[in-house]
N, C-alpha and C positions, 0 to 999 in steps of 0.2 A: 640436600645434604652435601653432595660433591663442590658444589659453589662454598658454601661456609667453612669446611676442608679444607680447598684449596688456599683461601686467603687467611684459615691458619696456619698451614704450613709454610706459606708465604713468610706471614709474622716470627715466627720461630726460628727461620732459617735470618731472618735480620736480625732479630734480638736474641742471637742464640748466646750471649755473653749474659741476658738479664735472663732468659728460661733455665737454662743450666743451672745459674746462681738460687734462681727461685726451686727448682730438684734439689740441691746438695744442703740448703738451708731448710727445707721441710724435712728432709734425712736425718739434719744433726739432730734438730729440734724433738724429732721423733725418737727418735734413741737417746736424747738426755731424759726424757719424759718415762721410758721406760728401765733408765740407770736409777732414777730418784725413786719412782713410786711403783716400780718392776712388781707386779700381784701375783698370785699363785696359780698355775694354771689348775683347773677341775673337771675331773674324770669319772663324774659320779655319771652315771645310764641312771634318766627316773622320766616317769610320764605322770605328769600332774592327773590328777582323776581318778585313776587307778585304784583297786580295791589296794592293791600289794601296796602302793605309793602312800595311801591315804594312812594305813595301819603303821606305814614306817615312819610316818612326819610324825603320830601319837606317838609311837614307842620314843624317837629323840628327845619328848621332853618330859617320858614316865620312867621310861627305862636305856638313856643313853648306851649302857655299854651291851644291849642287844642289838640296838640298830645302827652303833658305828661300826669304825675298820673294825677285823680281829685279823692278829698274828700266830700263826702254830710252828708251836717249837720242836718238832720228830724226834723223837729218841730210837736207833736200835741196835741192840743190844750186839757183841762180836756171837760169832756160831758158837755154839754150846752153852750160851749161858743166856741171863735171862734180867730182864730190867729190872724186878723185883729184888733182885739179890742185892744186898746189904750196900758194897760197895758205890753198886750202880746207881740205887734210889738216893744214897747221901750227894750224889752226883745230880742228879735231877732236881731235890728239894734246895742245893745252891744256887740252879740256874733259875729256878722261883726267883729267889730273892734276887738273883740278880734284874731278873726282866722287873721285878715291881719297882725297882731303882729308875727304870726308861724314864723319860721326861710322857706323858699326856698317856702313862698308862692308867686306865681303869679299874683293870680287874684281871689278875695271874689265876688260872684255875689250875691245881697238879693236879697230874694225872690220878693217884690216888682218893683227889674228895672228887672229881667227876666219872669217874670207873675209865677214861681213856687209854686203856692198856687191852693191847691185842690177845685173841685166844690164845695164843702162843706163850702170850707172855715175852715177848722178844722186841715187842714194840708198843711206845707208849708217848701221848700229844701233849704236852705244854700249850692251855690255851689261853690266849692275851687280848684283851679286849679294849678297844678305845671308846671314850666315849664323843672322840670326833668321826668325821666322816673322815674318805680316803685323802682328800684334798688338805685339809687342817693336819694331817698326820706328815711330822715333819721328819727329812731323812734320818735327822741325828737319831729320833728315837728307834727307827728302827734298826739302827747301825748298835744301840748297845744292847739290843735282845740279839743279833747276828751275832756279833763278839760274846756274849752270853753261853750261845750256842758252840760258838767254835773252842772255846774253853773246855767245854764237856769232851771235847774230842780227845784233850788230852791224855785222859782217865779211861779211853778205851771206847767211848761210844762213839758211834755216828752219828750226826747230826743235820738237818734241813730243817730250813726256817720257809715257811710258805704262808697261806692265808689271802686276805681280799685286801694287805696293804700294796701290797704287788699287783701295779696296773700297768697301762701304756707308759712306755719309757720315755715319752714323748718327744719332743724335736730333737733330729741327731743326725746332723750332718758328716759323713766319715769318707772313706776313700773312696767307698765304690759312687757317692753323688758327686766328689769331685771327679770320677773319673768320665762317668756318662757327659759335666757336663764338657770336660775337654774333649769326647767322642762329637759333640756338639760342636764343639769349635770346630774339628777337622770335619765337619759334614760341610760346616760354613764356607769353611775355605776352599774344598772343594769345589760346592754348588758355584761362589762368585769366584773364585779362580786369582782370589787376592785374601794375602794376609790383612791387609788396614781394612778392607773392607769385611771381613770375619770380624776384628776386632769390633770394630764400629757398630756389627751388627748384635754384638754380644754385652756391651757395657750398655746400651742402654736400658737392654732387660735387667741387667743386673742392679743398675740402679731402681728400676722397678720395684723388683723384687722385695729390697732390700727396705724400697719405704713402706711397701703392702704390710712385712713380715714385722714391721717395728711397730706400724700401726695400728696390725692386732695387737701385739703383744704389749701395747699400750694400753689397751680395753680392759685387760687383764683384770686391774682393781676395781672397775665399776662392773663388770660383766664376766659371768661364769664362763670360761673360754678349756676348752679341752685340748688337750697334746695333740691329740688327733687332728682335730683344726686347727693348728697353726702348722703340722708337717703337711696335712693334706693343701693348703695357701699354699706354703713354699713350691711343694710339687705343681697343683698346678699356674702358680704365677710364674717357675721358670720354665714349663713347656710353655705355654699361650705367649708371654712374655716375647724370646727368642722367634717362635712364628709370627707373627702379627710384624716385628721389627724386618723380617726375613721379606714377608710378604713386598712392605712398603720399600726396602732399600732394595730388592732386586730388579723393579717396576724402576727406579730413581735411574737404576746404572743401565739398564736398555736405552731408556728415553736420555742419559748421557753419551752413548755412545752412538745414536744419533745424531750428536749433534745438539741436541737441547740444552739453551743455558742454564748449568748447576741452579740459581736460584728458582728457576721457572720449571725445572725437572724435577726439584721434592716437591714445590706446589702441587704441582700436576700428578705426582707419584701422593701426595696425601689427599689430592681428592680423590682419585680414582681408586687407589687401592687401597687407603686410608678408609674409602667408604666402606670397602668391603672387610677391612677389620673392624671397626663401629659397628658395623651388622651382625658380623659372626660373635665377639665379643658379648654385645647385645644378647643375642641367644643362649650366650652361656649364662649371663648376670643371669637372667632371664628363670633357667631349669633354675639352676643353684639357689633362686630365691625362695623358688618355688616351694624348695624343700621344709620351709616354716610351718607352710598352710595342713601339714601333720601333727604337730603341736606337741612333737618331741623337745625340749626345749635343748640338749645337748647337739642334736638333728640340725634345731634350725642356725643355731653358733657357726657349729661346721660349713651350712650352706652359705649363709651371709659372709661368711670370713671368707672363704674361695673364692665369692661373686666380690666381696671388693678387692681381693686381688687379681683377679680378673682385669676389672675398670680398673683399678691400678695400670695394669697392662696396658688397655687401651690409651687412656690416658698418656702413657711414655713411648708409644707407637706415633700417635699423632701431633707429638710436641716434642719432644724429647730427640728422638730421632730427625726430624729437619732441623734442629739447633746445632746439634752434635756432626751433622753432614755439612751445616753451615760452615763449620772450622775446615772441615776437609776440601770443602770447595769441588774444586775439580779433579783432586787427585782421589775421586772414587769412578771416573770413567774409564771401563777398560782398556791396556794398553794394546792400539792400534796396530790388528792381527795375532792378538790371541785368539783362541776361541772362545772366552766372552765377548768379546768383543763381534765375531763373526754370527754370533747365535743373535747375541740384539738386530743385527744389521738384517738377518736373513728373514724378513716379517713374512714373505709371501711362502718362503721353501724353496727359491728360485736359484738361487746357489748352486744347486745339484747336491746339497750335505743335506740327508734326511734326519731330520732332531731324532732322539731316544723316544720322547714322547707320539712323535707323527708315527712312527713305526713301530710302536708298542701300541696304538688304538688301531694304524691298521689291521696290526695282526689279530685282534679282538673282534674288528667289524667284519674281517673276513665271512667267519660266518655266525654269525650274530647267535641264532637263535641255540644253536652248539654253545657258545659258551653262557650263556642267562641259563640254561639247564646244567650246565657242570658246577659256575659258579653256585648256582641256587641250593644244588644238590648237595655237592663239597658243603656248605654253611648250615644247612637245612639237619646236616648227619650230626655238624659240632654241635647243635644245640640241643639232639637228644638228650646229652646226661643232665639237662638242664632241668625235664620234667622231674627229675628226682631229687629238686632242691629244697636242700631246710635250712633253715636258720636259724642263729642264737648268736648270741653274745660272749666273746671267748670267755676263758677262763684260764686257770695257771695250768690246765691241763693241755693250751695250745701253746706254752712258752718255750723256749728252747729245752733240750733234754740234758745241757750240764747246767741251769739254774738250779738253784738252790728252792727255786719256788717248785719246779719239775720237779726237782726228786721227791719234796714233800707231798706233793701230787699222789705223784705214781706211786709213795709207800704207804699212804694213806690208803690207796684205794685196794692196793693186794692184801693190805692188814684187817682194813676194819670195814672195806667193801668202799664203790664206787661213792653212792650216798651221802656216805661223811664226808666226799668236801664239796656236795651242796644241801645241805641243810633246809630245810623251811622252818617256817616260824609261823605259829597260828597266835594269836592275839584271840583273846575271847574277855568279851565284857556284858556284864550283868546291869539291870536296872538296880537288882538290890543292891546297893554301894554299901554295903558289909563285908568285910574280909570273909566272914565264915563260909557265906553265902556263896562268894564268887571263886573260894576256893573247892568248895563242892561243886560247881557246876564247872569248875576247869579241868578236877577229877574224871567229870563224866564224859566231858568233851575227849578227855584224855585214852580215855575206854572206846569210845566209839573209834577213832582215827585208829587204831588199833589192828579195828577189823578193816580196814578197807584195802583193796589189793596195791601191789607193790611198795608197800612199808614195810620197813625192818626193824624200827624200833622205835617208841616213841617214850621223850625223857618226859620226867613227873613236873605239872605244873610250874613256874617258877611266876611271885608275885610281883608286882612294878609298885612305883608310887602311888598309884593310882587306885585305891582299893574294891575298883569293881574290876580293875583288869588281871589278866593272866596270860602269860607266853609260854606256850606248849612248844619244844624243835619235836619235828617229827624227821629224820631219817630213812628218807628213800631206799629201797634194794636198787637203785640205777643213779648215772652221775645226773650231772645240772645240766647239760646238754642233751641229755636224754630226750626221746619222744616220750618213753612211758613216764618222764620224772612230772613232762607238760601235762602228762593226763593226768598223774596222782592231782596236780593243782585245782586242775578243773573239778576232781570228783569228790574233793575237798570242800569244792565252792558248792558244788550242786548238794551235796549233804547238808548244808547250812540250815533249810530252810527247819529239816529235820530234828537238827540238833536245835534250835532255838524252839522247836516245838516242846522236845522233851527236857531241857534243860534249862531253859528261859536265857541262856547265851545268843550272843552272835558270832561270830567267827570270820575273821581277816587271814585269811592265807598272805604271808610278808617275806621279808627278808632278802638279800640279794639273790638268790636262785628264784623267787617269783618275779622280783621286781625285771630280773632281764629276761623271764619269760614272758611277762606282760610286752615289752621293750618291743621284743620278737614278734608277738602278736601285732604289735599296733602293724609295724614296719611291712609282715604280711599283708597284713590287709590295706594297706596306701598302697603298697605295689600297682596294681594293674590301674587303679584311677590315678594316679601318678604319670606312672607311663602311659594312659590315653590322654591326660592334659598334655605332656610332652609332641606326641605325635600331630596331634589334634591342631598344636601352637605350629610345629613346622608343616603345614599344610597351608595353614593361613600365610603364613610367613612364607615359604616361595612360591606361593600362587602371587602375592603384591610382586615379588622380586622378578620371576623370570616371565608374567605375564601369561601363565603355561597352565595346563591341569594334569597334563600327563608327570613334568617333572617332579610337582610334589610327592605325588600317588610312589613315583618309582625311587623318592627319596623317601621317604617313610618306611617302605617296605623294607628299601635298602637298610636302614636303619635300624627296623627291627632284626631283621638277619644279623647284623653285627653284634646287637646285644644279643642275641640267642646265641650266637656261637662264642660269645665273650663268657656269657654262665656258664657252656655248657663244656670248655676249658677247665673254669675256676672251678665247676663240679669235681670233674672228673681229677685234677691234681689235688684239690684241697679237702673234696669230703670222700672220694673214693682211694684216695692217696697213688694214684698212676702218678708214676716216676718221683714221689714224693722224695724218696731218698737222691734222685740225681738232684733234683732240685733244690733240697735241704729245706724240706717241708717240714718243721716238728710235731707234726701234730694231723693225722685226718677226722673229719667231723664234719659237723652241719658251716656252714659256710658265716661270715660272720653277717649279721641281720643286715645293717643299713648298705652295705655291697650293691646290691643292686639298686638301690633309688641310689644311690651318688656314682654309679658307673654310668645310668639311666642320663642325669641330669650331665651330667660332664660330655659323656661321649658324644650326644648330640649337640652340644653345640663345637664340638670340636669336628663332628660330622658336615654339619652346617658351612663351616672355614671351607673343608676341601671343597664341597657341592658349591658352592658360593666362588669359588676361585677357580674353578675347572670347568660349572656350566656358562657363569659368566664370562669366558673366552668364545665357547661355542657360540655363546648367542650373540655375540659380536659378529661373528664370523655369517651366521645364519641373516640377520640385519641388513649386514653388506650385501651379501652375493644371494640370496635365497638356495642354495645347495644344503642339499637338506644333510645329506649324506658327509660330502667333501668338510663342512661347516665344524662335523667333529673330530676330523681330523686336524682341520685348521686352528681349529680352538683351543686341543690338545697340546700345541709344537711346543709352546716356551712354560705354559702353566702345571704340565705336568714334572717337568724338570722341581718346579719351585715346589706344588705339593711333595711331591718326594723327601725333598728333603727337610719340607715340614714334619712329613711324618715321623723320618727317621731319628729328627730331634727329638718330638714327643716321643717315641717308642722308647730312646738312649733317657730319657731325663726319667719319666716314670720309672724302668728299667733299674735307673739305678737305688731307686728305695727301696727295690725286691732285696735282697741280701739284709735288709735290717732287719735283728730281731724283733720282730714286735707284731704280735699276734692280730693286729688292726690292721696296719699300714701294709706288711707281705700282700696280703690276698687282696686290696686294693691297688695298690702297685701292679702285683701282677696281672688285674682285669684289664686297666686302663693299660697296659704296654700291650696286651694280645688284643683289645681291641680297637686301639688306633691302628695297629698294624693292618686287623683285618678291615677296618671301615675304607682306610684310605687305600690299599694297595688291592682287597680283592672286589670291595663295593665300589667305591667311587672312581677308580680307575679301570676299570676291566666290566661292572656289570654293567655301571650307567651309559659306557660307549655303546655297548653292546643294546641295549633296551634303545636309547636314542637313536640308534641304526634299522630298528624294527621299526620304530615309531613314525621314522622317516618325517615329510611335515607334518605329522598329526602331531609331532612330539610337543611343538609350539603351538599347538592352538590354543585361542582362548573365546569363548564365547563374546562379541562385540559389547553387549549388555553390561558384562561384567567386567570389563577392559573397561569401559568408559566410568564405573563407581569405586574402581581402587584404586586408592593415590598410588602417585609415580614416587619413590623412594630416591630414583638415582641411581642406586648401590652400584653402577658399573661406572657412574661417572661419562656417563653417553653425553651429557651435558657441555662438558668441561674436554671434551674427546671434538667434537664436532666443530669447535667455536672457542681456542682457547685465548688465554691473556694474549695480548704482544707487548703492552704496556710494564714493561720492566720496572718502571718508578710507582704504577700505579698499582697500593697492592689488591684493588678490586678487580677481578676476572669479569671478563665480559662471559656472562651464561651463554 
């Protein structure tokens, strides 16, 4: 792989006038494709199979405006008086009329023909029903039921508009991601110690980026694409992005300030560290793909869309960037007695200037097994809140607390109980296809659900097109998030058998409060066979790379430690609300479902980057001189610098989509910034020296047997290290 590498980047850094040209002309080409025939992104959560799923696909083409969006219009009333009263209801029955005016409204129900008026009397629901899904529901309509609403306000009531048309806000780039990524820039310039070379190291991700994000956003009209997946792309196409380009240009300016001619130094900087982005990349397409084999179908969008900006990434890592350095030539070699300049030169430590790195691993190996027990211990505490994880599917209950959807939330639930704003829907259908018939046995069905615990009330039958069907809402005493609301579903289901006994019905438990419980279920249950394919894949995967059995063993672990202490974070702020207020958390609760498989899938292969970049020094080192010990110190001096402020870029670029409101994106954001921090800075920098140090040579060994049946990968590029070109004109390297 390191040969084929190299006389890419060879090729690129010649034609960097026709590869640039061929980037900026798949750019336009991409973006006029999505100017022309730009599709709607879709937000719906459904799991094909499903009892909940199957009864909703019936209901959209019996009874559309039960199983599309609805909007609820809140009315309550000033102190002392009461919604009922004269003035207020001629104020309520206008806003009817106005909402049935919306464009793709359905069905207005007032609060008077459905009884939606609080004990009090002080508050009362305007509810609006579409007979599209949330996706088809376009803004304008719900902007003239919003203005609808805020007209009421005039005449003395208050008003919120809430409901299930209010979902992820989707892509929204604002100040604080521009600010993370100019934090990125100044990380850059830092690390290389030159402004053109930050730049240089930042436009080519951006171009990256910028084709990945057009390229979904292109799929749009053929392919169901979620907001969710195209911010969660962005995020991580411009971390990976940024590192992968950091990794190969900071490899370019060492082997320039040796001395290496600029064309023969990105070569050599794309086979060698080129290989090592292709591998780490690799790993991530890799999880991210994985995420299909669950057969969420919204699931696997998100994961594909990531994994090809991911390979987007690589792709402009190993092309893009020796094109772009082609222009620059030589003035990306540091000026001669900087100190870039002095850290490339210093390869041995011989200087008498100990790097950051050599004396952050000495101070680790001192005494080994003291810090594998601190680190261990310290990771091992953060992932306690973890056993106490649940999941679900947000709702308007996790949106910020001055929406409009929030207050409809929270007045909802003080008025007329948590339950009203999630609802189920039973579906009950007869063999005898007679109205009479199936309306008696919707009756019965209606009676029994009645008695069963944690219901609060349940409305009278209502018929669909369909004349052996009927939809029962039952209202829970607990919200949609609830534990008990999951169990009311279940005990709904396990009555089934019962009710078709005595009633000759069957019954679908439906609606959006089941469908994201099912959603939730599935997601629980892929968890741990998820994360053992994950584990299971980088076990294989750097037993090929570093030749080793101990390293895999102690990267997996490591591994799992990060995510355990990642949950056990995202626990602890998001469902037990610690510091939720500093943080400006709206909302604490069950954690949102797919969280952990796409922190799962992501973080390891962003795990894999550092482990791949940091043991691959050592084993260099260990190669050369057999020091078992000295080897990870030496392998540490220049790569720990570079992960660093790999990390710090991922941390800053994740980082900054925490501040958005958006009940998906926050508590994702915020996993993936606590646990790159923790993977690169407390695992792979501090525990693995330290286990490596205990391990001493057993750390490298590998069975002869098993050395002699796995292919040789490359990925350090030992190849192209040992034996490189000298042939300037010829772009073939001699292996």
């Amino acid at each position: 792989m390191a040969v084929l590498l190299h006389r890419l980047g060879r090729s690129a850094y010649r034609r960097r006038k026709l590869v640039l040209g061929i980037w900026l002309f798949v750019l336009a080409a991409l973006i006029a494709c999505v100017s022309i025939f730009s599709g709607k992104l879709d937000d719906r959560f459904s799991v094909p199979g499903t009892e909940s799923q199957r009864a909703l696909d019936s209901l959209s083409k019996t009874l559309p405006e039960a199983s599309g969006a609805s909007a609820q219009i809140v009315f309550t009333a000033p102190r002392g008086h009461r919604v009922t009263e004269a003035p207020y209801s001629a104020v309520i029955a206008r806003t009817v009329a106005e909402a049935k005016k919306a464009p793709q409204v359905g069905e207005v129900v007032d609060p008077s023909a459905s009884g939606a008026v609080s004990a009090d009397r002080t508050t009362a629901i305007v509810q609006v029903q579409y007979p599209e899904q949330n996706a088809q529901v376009r803004t304008s309509s719900v902007d003239v039921i919003e203005n609808a609403a805020k007209a009421a306000e005039q005449d003395g009531l208050k008003t919120s508009v809430g409901g299930s048309v209010y979902s992820s806000k989707g892509v929204h780039v604002g100040p604080s991601e521009i600010i993370g990524i100019a934090v990125a820039l100044l990380v850059l310039v830092v690390t290389f110690g030159s402004l053109l070379a930050a730049g240089m190291a930042l436009l080519p991700a951006l171009i990256g980026v910028a084709v990945g994000l057009t390229g979904l956003l292109a799929l749009a009209p053929a392919v169901s694409i979620s907001s969710t997946a195209v911010t969660l792309a962005l995020m991580l196409g411009l971390a990976v992005g940024i590192d992968y380009v950091l990794f190969i240009l900071s490899r370019h300016r060492q082997q320039l300030a040796r001395g290496t001619e600029p064309k023969e130094s990105m070569a050599l900087a794309t086979g060698t560290a080129g290989s090592a982005v292709v591998f780490a990349g690799t790993t991530v397409i890799i999880a991210l793909a994985a995420l299909s084999v669950i057969g969420i179908p919204f699931l696997t969008t998100m994961g594909l869309g990531a994994a090809g900006a991911v390979l987007i990434a690589v792709l402009a890592a190993i092309t893009l960037v020796p094109a772009i350095a082609g222009f620059a030539g030589s003035r990306l070699t540091p000026k001669h007695g900087s100190r870039a300049a002095k850290r490339a030169a210093d390869t041995e430590g011989g200087t008498g200037h100990t790097a950051l790195g050599a004396r952050w691993t000495k101070w680790v190996i001192a005494k080994p097994l003291l810090t594998v027990l601190a680190v261990a211990g310290i990771l091992v505490t953060l992932t306690l809140p973890a056993t106490d994880l649940r999941l679900a599917l947000p709702d308007n209950g996790s949106a910020p607390h001055a929406s409009t959807e929030r207050r409809a939330y929270d007045t909802i639930s003080d008025k007329f109980g948590a339950g009203f704003n999630g609802p189920l829907l039973v579906l009950t259908e007869t063999k005898n296809g007679t109205s009479a018939a199936s309306s008696q046995a919707g009756a019965e069905v209606a009676q029994k659900l009645r008695t069963l615990k944690d219901v609060q009330a349940v409305l009278p039958p209502r018929p669909t097109s369909d004349p052996a069907q009927n939809v029962i809402t039952v209202l829970p005493t607990s919200g949609p998030d609830s534990v008990r609301t999951g169990q009311l579903v279940r005990d709904i289901r396990e009555t089934g058998a019962d009710i078709r006994e005595t009633t000759g019905a069957t019954v679908a438990v439906t609606g959006t409060t089941a469908v994201n419980i099912d959603v939730s279920d599935r997601l629980s249950d892929s968890l741990l066979p998820f994360a053992a394919i994950v584990v299971g894949l980088s076990l294989i995967l750097l037993v090929i790379v570093f030749r080793s059995l101990v390293i895999p063993v102690k990267a997996a672990v490591g591994f799992l430690l990060s995510v355990g202490a990642s949950l056990g974070l995202v626990v602890a702020v998001f469902q037990w609300g610690w510091l939720a207020d500093v943080l400006a958390v709206p909302h604490s609760g069950p954690v949102v479902s797919f969280l952990p498989i796409i922190l799962i899938g992501v973080l390891f292969g962003l795990a894999m980057d550092y482990e791949v970049f940091l043991v691959s020094g050592m084993r260099e080192e260990w190669a050369r001189t057999g020091r078992a010990r000295q080897s990870v110190v030496d392998g540490a001096r220049h790569n720990v610098r570079v992960v660093t402020a790999a990390a710090l870029i991922m941390f800053t670029v994740f980082a900054g989509f925490f501040p958005l409101d958006d009940s998906l994106i926050k508590p994702i954001a915020f996993a993936l910034a606590v646990g790159v921090a923790i993977d690169a800075f407390a695992v792979r920098m501090t525990l693995v020296p330290a286990v490596l140090a205990l391990a001493g040579r057993g750390a490298w060994w590998l069975p002869a047997w098993l050395d002699r049946i796995l292919p040789d990968l490359d990925v350090e590029g030992t190849s192209l290290q040992k034996a490189p070109a000298t042939d300037q004109k010829e772009p073939h390297p001699v292996a």
